[in-house]
Structures are given as structure tokens and as C-alpha cells.
N, CA and C atoms as a LAMMPS dump frame, in Angstrom:
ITEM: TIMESTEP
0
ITEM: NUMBER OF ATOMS
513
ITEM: BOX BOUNDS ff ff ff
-5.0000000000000000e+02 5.0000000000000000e+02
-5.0000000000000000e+02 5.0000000000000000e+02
-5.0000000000000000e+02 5.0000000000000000e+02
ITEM: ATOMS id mol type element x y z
1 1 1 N -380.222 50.653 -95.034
2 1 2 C -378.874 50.973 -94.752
3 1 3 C -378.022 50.896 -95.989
4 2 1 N -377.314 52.025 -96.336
5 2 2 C -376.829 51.899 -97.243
6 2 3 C -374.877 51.531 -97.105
7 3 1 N -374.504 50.522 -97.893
8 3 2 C -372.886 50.095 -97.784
9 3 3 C -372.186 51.896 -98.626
10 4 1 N -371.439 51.396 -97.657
11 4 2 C -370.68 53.469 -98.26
12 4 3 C -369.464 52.407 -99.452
13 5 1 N -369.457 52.954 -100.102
14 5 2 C -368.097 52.446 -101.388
15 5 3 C -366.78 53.122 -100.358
16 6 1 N -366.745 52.532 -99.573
17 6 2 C -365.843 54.156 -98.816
18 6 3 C -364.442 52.193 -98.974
19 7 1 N -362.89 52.992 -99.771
20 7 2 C -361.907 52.273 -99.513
21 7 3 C -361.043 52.942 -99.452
22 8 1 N -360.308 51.514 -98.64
23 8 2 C -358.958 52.042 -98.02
24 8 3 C -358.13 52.171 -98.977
25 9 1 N -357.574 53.468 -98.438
26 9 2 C -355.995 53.756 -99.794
27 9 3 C -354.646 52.987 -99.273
28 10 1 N -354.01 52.232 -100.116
29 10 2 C -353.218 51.341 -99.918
30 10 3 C -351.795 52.569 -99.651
31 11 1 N -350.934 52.184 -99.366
32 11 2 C -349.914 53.311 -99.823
33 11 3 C -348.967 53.043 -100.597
34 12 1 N -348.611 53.569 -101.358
35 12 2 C -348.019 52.844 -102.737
36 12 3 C -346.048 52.937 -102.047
37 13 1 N -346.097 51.923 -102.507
38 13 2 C -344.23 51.836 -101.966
39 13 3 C -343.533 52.441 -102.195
40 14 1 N -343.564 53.834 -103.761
41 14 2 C -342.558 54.021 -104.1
42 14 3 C -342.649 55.685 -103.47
43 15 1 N -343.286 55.797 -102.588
44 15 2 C -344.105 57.217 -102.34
45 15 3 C -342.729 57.702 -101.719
46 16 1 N -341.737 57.122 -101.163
47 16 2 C -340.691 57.954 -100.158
48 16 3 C -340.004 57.066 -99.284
49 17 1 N -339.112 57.939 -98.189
50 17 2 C -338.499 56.623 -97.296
51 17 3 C -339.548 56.313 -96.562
52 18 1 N -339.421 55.864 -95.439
53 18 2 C -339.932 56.041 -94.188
54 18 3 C -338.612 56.481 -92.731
55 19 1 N -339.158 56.691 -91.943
56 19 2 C -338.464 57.495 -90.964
57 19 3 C -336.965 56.733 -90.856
58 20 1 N -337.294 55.51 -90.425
59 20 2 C -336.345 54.524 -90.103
60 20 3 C -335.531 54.233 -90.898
61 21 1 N -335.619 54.804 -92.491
62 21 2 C -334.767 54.431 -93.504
63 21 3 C -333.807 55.496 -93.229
64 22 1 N -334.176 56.776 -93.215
65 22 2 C -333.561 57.435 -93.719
66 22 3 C -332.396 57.998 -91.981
67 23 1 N -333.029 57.573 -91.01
68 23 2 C -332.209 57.377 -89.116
69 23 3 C -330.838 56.439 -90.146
70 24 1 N -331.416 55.305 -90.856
71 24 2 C -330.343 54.312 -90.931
72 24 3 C -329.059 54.655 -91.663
73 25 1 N -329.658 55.508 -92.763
74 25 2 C -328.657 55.974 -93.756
75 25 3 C -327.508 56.998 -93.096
76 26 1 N -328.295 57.962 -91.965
77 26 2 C -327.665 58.936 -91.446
78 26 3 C -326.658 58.46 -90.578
79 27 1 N -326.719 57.286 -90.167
80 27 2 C -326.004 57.051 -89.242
81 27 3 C -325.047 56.039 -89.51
82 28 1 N -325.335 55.371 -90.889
83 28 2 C -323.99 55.18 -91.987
84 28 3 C -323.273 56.239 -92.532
85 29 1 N -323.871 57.381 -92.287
86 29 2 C -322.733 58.451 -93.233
87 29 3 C -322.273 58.949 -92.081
88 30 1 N -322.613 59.278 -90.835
89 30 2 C -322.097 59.762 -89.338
90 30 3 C -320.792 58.309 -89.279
91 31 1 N -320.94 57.386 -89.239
92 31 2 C -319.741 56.091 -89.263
93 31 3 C -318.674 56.607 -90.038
94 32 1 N -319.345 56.5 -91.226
95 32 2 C -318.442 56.558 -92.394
96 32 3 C -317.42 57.983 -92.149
97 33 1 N -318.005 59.283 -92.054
98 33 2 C -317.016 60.422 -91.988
99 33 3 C -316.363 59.98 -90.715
100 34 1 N -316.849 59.623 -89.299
101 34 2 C -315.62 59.256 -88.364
102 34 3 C -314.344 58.477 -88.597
103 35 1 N -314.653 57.128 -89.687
104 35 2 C -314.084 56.561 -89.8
105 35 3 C -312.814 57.583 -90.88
106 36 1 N -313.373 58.257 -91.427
107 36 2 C -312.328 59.12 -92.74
108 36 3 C -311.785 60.183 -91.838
109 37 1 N -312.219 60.502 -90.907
110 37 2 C -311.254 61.585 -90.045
111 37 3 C -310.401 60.48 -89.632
112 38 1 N -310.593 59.682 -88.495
113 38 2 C -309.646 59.437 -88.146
114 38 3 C -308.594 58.774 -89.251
115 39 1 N -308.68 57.84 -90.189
116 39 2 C -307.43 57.756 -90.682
117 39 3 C -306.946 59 -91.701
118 40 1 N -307.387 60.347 -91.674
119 40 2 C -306.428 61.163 -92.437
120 40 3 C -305.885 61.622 -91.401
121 41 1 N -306.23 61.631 -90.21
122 41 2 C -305.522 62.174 -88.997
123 41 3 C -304.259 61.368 -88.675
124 42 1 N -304.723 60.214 -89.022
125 42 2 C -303.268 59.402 -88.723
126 42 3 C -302.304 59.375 -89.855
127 43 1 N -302.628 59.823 -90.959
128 43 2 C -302.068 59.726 -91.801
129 43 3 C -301.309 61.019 -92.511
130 44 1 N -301.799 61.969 -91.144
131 44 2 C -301.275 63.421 -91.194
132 44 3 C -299.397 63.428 -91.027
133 45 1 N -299.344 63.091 -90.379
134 45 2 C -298.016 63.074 -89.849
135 45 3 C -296.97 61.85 -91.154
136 46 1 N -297.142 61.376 -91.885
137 46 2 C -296.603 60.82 -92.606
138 46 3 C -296.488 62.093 -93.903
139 47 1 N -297.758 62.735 -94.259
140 47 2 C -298.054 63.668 -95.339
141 47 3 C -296.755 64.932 -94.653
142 48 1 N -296.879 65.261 -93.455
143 48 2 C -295.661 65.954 -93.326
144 48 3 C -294.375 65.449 -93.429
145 49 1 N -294.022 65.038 -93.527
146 49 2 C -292.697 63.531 -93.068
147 49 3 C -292.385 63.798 -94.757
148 50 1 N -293.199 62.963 -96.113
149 50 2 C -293.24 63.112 -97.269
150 50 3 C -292.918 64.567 -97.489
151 51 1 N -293.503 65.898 -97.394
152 51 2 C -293.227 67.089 -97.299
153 51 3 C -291.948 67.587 -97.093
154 52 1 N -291.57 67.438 -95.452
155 52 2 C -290.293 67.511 -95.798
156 52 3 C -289.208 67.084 -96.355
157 53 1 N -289.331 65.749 -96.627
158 53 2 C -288.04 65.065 -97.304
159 53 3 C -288.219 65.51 -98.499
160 54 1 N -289.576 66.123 -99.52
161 54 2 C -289.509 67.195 -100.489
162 54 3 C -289.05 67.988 -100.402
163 55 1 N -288.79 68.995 -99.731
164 55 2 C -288.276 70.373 -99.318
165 55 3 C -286.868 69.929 -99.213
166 56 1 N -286.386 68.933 -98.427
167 56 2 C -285.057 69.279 -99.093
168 56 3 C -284.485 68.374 -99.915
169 57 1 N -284.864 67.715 -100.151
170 57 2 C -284.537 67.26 -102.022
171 57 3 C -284.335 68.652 -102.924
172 58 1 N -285.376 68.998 -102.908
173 58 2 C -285.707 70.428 -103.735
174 58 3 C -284.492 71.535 -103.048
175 59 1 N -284.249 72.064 -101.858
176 59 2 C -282.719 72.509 -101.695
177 59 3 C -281.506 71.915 -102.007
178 60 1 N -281.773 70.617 -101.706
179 60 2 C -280.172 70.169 -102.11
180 60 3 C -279.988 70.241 -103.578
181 61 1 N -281.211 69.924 -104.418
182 61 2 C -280.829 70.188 -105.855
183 61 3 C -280.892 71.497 -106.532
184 62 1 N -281.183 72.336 -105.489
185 62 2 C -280.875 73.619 -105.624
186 62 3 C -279.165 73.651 -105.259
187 63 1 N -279.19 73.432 -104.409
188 63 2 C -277.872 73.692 -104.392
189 63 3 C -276.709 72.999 -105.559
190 64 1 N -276.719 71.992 -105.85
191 64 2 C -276.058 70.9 -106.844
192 64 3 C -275.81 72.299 -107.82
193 65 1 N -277.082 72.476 -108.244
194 65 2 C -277.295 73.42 -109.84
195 65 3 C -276.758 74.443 -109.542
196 66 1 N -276.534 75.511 -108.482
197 66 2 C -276.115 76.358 -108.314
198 66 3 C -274.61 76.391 -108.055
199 67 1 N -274.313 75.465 -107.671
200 67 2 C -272.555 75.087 -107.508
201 67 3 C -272.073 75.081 -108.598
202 68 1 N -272.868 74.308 -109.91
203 68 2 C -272.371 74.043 -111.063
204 68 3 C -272.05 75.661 -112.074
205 69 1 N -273.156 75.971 -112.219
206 69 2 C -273.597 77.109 -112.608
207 69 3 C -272.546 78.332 -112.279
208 70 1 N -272.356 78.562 -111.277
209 70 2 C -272.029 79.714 -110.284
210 70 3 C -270.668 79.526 -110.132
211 71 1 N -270.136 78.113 -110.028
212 71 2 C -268.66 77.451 -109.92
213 71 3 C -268.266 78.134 -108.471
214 72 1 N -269.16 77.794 -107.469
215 72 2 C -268.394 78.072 -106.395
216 72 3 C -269.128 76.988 -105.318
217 73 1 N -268.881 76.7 -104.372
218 73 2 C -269.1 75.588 -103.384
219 73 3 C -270.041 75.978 -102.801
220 74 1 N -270.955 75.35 -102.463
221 74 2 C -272.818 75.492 -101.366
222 74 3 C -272.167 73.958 -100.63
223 75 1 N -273.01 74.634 -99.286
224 75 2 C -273.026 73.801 -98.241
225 75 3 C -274.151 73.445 -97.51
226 76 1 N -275.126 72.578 -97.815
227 76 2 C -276.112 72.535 -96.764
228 76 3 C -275.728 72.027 -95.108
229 77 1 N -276.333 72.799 -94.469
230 77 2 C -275.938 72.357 -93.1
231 77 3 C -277.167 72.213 -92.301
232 78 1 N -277.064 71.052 -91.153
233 78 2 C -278.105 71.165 -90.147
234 78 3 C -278.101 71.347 -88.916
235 79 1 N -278.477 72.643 -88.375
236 79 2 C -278.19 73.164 -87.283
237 79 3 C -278.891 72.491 -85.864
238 80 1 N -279.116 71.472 -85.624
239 80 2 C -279.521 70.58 -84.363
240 80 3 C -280.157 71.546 -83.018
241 81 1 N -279.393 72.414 -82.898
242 81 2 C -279.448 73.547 -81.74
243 81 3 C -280.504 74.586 -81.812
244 82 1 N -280.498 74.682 -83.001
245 82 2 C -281.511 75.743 -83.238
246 82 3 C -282.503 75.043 -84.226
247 83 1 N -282.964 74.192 -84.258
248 83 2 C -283.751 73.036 -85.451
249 83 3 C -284.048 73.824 -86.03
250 84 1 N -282.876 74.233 -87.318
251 84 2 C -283.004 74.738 -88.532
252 84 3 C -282 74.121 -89.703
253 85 1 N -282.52 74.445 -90.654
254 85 2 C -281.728 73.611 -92.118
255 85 3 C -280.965 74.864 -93.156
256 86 1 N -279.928 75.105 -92.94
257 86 2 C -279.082 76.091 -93.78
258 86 3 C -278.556 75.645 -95.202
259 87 1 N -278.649 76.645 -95.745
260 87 2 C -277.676 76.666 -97.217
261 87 3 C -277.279 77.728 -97.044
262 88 1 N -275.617 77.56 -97.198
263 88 2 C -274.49 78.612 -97.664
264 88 3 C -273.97 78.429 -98.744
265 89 1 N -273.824 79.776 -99.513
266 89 2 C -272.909 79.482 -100.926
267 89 3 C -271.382 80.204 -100.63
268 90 1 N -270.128 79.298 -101.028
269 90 2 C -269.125 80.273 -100.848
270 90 3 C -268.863 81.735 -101.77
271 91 1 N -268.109 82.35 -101.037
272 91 2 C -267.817 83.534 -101.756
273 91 3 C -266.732 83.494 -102.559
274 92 1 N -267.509 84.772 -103.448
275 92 2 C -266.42 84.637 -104.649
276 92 3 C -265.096 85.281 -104.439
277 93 1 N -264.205 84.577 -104.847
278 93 2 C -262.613 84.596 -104.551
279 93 3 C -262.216 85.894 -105.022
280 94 1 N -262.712 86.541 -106.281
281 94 2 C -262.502 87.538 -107.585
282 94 3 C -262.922 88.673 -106.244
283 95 1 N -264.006 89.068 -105.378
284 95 2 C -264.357 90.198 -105.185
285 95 3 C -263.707 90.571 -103.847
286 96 1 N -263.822 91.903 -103.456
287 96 2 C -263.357 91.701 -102.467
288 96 3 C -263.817 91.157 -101.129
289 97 1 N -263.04 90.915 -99.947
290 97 2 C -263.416 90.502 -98.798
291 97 3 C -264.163 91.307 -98.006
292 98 1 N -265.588 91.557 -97.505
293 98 2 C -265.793 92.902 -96.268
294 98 3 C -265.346 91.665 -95.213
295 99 1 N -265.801 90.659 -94.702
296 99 2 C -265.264 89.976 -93.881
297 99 3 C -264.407 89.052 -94.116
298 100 1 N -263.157 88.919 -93.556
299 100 2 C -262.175 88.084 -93.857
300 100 3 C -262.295 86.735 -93.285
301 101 1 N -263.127 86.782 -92.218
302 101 2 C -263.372 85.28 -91.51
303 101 3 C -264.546 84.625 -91.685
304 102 1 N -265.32 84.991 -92.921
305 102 2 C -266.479 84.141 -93.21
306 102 3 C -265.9 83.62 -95.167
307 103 1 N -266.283 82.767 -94.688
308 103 2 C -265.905 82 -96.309
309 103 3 C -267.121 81.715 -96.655
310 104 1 N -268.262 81.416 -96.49
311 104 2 C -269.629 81.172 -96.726
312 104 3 C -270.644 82.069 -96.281
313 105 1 N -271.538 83.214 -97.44
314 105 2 C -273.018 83.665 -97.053
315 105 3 C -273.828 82.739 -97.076
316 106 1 N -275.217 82.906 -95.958
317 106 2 C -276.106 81.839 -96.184
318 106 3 C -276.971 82.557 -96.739
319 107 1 N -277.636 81.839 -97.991
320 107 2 C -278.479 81.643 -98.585
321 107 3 C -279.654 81.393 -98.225
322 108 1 N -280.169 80.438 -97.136
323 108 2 C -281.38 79.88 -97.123
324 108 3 C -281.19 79.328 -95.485
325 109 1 N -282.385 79.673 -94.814
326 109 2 C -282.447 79.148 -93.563
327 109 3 C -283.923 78.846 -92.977
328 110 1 N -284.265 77.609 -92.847
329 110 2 C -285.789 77.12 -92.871
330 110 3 C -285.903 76.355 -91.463
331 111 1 N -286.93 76.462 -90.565
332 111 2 C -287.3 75.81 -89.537
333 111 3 C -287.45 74.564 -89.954
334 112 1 N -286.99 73.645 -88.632
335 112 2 C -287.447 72.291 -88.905
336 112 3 C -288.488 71.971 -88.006
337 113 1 N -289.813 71.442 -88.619
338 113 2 C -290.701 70.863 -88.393
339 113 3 C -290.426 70.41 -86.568
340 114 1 N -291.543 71.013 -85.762
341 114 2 C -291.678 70.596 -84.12
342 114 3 C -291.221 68.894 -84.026
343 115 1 N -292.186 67.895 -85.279
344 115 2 C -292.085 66.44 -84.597
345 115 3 C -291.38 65.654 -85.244
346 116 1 N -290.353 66.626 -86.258
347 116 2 C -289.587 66.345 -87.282
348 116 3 C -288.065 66.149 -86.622
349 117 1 N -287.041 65.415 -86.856
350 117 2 C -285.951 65.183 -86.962
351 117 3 C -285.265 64.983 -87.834
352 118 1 N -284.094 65.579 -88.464
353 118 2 C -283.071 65.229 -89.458
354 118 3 C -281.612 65.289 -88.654
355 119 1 N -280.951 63.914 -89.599
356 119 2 C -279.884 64.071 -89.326
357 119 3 C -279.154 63.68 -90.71
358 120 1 N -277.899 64.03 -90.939
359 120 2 C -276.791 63.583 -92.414
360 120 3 C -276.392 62.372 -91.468
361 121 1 N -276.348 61.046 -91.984
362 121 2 C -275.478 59.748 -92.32
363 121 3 C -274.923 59.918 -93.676
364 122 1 N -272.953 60.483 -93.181
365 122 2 C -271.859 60.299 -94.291
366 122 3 C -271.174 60.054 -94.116
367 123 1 N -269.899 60.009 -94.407
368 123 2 C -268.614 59.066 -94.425
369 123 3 C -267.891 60.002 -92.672
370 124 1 N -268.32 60.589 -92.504
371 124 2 C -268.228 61.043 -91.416
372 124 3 C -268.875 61.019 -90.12
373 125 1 N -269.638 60.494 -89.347
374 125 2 C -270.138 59.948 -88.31
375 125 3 C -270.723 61.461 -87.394
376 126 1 N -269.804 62.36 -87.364
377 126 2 C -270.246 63.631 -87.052
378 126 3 C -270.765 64.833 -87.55
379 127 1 N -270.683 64.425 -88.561
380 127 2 C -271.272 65.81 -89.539
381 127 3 C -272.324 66.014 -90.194
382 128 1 N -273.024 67.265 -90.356
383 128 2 C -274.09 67.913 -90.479
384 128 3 C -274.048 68.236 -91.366
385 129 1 N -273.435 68.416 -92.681
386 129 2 C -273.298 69.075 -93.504
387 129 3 C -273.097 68.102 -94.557
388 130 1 N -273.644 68.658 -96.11
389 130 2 C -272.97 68.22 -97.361
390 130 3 C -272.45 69.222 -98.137
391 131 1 N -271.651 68.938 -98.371
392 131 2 C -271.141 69.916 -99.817
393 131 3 C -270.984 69.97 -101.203
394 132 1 N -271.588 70.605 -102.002
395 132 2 C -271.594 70.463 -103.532
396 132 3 C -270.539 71.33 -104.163
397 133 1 N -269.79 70.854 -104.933
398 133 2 C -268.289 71.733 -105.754
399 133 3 C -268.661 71.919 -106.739
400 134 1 N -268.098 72.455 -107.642
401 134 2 C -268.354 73.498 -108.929
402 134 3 C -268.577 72.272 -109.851
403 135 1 N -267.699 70.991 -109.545
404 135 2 C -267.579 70.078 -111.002
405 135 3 C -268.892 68.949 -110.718
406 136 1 N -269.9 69.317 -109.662
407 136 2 C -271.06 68.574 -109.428
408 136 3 C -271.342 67.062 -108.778
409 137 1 N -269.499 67.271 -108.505
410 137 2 C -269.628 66.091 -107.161
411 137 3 C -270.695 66.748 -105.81
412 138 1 N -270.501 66.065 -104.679
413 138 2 C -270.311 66.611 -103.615
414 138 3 C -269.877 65.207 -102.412
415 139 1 N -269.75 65.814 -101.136
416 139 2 C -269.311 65.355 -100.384
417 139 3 C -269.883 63.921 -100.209
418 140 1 N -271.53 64.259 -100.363
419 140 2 C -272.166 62.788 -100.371
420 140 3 C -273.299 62.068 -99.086
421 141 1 N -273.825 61.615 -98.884
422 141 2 C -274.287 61.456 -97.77
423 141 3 C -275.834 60.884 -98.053
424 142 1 N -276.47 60.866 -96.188
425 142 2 C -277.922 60.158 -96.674
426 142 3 C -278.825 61.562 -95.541
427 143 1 N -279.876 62.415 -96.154
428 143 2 C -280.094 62.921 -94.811
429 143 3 C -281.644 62.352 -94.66
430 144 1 N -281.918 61.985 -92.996
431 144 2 C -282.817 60.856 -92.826
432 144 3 C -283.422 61.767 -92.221
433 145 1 N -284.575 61.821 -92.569
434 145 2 C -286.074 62.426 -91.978
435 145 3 C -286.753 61.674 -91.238
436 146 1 N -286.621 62.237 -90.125
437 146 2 C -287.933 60.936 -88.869
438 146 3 C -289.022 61.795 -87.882
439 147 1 N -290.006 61.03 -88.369
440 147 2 C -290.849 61.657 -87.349
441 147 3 C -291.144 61.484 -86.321
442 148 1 N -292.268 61.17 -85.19
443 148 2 C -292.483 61.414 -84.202
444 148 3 C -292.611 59.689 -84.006
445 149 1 N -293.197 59.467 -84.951
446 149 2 C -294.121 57.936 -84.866
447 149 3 C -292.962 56.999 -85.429
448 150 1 N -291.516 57.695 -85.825
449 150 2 C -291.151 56.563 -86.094
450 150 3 C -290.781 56.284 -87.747
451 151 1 N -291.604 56.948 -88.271
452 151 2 C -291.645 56.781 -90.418
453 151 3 C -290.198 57.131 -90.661
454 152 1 N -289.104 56.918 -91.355
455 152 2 C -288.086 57.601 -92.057
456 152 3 C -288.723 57.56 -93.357
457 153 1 N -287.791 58.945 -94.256
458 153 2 C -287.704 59.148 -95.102
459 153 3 C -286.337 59.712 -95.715
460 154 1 N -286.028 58.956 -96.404
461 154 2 C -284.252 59.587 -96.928
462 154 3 C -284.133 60.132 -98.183
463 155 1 N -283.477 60.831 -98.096
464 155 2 C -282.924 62.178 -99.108
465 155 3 C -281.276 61.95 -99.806
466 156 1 N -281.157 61.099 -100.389
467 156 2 C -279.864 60.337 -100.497
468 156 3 C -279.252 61.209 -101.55
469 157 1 N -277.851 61.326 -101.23
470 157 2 C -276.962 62.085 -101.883
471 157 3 C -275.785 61.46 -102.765
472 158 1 N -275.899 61.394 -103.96
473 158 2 C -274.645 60.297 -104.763
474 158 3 C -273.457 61.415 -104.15
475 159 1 N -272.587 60.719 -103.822
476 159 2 C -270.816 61.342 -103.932
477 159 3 C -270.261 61.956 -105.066
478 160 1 N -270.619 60.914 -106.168
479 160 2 C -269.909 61.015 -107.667
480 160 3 C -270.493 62.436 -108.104
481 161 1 N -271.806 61.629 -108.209
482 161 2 C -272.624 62.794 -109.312
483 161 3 C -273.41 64.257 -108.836
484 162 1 N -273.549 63.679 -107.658
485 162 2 C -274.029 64.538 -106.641
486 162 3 C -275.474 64.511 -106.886
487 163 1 N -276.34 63.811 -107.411
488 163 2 C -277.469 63.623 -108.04
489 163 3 C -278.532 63.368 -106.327
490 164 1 N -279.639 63.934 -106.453
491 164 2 C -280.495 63.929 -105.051
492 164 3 C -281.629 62.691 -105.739
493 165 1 N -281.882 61.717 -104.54
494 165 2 C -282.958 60.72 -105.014
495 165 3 C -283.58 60.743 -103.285
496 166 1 N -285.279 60.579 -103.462
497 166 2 C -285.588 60.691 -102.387
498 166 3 C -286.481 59.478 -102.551
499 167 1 N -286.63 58.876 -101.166
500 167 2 C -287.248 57.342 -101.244
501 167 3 C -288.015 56.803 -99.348
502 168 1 N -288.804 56.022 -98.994
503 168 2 C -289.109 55.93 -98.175
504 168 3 C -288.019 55.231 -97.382
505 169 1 N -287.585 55.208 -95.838
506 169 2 C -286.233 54.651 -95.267
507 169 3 C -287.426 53.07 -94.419
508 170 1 N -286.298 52.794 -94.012
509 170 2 C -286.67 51.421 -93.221
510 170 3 C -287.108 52.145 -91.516
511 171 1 N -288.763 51.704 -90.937
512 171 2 C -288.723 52.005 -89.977
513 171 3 C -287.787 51.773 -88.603
């Protein structure tokens, strides 16, 4: 009877995963992306919130520069009724009138955001509006961006200088 040289092949460790390694990994990266949806999802509605209180920073200092420039009065206004955000520039005094009962063309008229709210806090308790004058004051004010969940964001308006600074508000 002859012994066969016959041996067993060991399997060398570095040959690959095995099944169970690689179930484990998959189902750390299946965790991991749930976990990254949901907080950009929650964190969606703030990224709009930030957005808009950009957008109108960026009009109102449109408007500032254009008052100066142009030497005639812009008015941003916020239309509540129709959730939209206006800029009017007044007309020039020098040309003539086609309408005699409008003192302001608008310039700019933008939807406001479905879960979005703005309102102006100014020395006036009722009003919607700021106004920028030729010498780069303006009327002054704070306009507060709120969203659905609650975040403010304010768009603050100096009186003096008329200078726009935008900053996160107190929930």
C-alpha cells in the first residue's frame, strides 16, 4: 500500500474577503447613506431659509446703489397677499408723465418661497416697505425671514447709511 503525498492546501488569508465580510461592509455603507439623506433633508429647509435672506440682501443692495447712482428713490415692498417681494424705482421728475397717478415703476417682482415668510420690523409697526433716497440713507428696518420649522434669518437695514447686513435671527 502505498501513502499518496496527497496535502491539504491551507488557504492563505490574504486571498480575498469572505462572504460575510463583505454582507458587513454593505450594510455599513446602506446605514451610512440613510443616515446622510436624512440629515441633508433636514437640513434642506434651512439651505432655503439662508437662500432667501441672500436674495434679498442682494436686492436691497441693489436697490441702495441704484438710488445713489440714479438719484431717485427705490422702494422695496412686500406684498403679503400675493407672496411676492417688489422693487420700485421712482420716476424721473425731468421726463414727462404718461401716468400721472403712479410715482413708482416696478422694477423687480419675485415669488416668495411656499414655506417661506417675510415680514419688515421698522419704526413703523405696519409697514412693508423700505425706502432708499438718492443721499443713501433709507427708511431703515429689519426684514425677517422665517420658515416653516421656525429658523429666522434677518436682513437688517442701517437707517443712516442704508448699508444691508445679513445674519442668523433668534428662533
Amino acid at each position: 500500500m502505498e501513502i499518496s503525498n496527497f496535502k491539504f492546501q491551507i488557504s492563505n488569508p490574504r486571498r480575498g474577503f469572505t462572504l460575510i465580510e463583505l454582507l458587513i461592509v454593505l450594510f455599513i455603507i446602506g446605514i451610512a447613506s440613510g443616515l446622510i439623506g436624512i440629515i441633508i433633508s433636514r437640513n434642506s429647509g434651512n439651505f432655503e431659509l439662508k437662500n432667501l435672506a441672500k436674495d434679498l440682501s442682494a436686492v436691497l443692495r441693489y436697490a441702495r446703489n441704484q438710488a445713489i447712482t440714479e438719484k431717485k428713490m427705490y422702494c422695496f415692498f412686500i406684498d403679503s397677499d400675493e407672496r411676492m417681494y417688489r422693487l420700485y424705482a421712482g420716476k424721473d421728475k425731468d421726463k414727462e408723465k404718461d401716468d400721472e397717478d403712479e410715482e413708482f415703476v416696478q422694477v423687480l417682482g419675485k415669488p416668495i418661497p411656499g414655506e417661506m415668510r417675510i415680514s419688515v420690523m421698522g419704526k413703523d409697526p405696519d409697514s412693508s416697505f423700505i425706502e432708499f433716497f438718492p443721499a443713501g440713507n433709507s427708511t431703515g428696518g429689519v426684514v425677517e425671514v422665517v420658515n416653516m420649522k421656525g429658523a429666522v434669518y434677518n436682513v437688517m437695514v442701517n437707517r443712516i447709511t442704508g448699508k444691508v447686513e445679513t445674519a442668523p435671527g433668534e428662533s
